[in-house]
C-alpha positions in Angstrom: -5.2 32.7 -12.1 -2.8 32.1 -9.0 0.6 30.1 -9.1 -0.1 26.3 -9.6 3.7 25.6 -7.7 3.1 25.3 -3.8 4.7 27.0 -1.3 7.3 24.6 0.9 5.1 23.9 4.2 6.3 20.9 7.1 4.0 19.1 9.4 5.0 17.5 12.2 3.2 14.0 12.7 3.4 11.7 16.0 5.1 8.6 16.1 6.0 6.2 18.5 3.9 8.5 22.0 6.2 11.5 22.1 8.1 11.1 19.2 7.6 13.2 16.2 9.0 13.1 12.3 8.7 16.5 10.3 7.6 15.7 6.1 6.5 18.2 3.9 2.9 19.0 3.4 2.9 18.6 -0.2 5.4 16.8 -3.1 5.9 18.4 -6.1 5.9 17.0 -9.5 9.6 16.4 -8.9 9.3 14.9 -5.9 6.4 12.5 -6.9 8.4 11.6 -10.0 10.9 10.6 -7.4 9.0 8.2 -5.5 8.3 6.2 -8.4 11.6 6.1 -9.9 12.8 4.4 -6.6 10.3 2.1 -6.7 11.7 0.2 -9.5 14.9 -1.9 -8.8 17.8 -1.2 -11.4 17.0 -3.5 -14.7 13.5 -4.2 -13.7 10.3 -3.7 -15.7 7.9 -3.4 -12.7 7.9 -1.5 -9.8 8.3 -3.0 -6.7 5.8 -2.7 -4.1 8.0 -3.2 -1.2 9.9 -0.3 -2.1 6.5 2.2 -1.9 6.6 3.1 1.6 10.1 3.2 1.4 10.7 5.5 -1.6 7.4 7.6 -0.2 9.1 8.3 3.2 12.5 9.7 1.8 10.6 12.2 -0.1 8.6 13.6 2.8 11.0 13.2 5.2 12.4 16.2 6.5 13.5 15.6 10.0 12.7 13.7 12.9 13.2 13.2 16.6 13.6 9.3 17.2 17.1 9.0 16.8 21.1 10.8 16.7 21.0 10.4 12.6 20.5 13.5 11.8 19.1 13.8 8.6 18.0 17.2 8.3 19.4 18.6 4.7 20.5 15.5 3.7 20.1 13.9 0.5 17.7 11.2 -0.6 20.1 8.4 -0.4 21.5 9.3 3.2 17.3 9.3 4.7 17.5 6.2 2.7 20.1 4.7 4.6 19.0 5.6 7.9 15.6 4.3 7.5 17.0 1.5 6.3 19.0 1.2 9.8 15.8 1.6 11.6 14.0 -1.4 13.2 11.7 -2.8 11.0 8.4 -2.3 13.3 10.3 1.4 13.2 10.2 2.0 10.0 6.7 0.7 9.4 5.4 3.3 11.9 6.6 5.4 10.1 5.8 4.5 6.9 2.2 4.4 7.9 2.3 7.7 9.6 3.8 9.8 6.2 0.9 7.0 4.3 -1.8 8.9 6.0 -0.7 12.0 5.7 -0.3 11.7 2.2 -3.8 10.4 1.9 -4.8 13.3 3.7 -3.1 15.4 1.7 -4.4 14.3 -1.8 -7.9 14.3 -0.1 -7.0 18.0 0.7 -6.1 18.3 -2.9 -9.0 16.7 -4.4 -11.4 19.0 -2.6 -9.6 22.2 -3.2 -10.0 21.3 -6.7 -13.8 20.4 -6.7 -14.1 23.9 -5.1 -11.7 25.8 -7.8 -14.7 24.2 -9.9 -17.5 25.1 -8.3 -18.9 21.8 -7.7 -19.5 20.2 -4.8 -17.5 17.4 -3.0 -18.6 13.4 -4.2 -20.0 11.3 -1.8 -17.6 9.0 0.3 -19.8 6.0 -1.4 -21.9 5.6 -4.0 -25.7 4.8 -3.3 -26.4 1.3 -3.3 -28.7 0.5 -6.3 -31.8 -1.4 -4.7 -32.6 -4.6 -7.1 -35.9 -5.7 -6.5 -37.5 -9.0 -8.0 -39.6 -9.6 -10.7 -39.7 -8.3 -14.3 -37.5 -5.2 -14.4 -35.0 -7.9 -13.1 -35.9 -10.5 -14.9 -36.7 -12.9 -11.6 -39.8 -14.0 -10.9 -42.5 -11.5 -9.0 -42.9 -12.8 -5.3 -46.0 -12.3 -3.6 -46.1 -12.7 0.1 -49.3 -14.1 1.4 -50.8 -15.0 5.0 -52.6 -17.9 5.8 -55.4 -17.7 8.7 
């Protein structure tokens, strides 16, 4: 069996027309720990959702080209800070851009998985389930008649 602990990859993902922020491909166990722990404001018993996007983009963020911060090899709570200093339709950009990638990502995941397994990937939706009248559904039978 191969190693289960992922090799550090970046992706570079667009933002803003020519701008560009580099993330990693993947978190770790670490990492993802990581995201969740921010989410939670000291003293609190639930997360916070506002915090999400927030907490998400300090662990993929790796470097970016949008502004002078440079925040290349710096720790959690310096990216924190500079996103924080970012406009707020800024920082939602990017938020949503690292929120797709991540989607992508354990999408990416899920498959990879499936085909460790052998099986093969689950349709996007389920089939509806076609209900028709009368006894199996416990409605009345219709009967559709024409008149002359």
């Amino acid at each position: 069996m191969g190693s289960r602990v992922r090799k550090p990859e970046t992706v570079t993902l667009p933002v803003f027309g020519d701008e560009t922020v580099t993330v990693k491909k993947w978190l770790n166990a670490g990492e993802t720990r990581a995201v969740l722990q921010r989410c939670f404001v000291p003293g609190a018993t639930e997360p916070d959702p506002l915090r999400h996007g927030w907490s998400q983009a300090i662990a993929y963020l790796l470097d970016w080209s949008l502004t002078d911060a440079v925040i290349l090899d710096q720790p959690p709570e310096f990216i924190g800070a500079a996103l924080d200093a970012l406009d707020p339709e800024d920082f939602l950009e990017i938020a949503h851009a690292i929120d797709q990638h991540d989607d992508a990502m354990k999408a990416l995941r899920a498959a990879e998985k499936n085909a460790q397994r052998g099986g093969r990937p689950l349709p996007a939706t389920s089939p509806s389930h076609v209900i028709t009248a009368g006894a199996t559904s416990g409605l009345p039978s219709l009967t559709l008649t024409s008149t002359p």
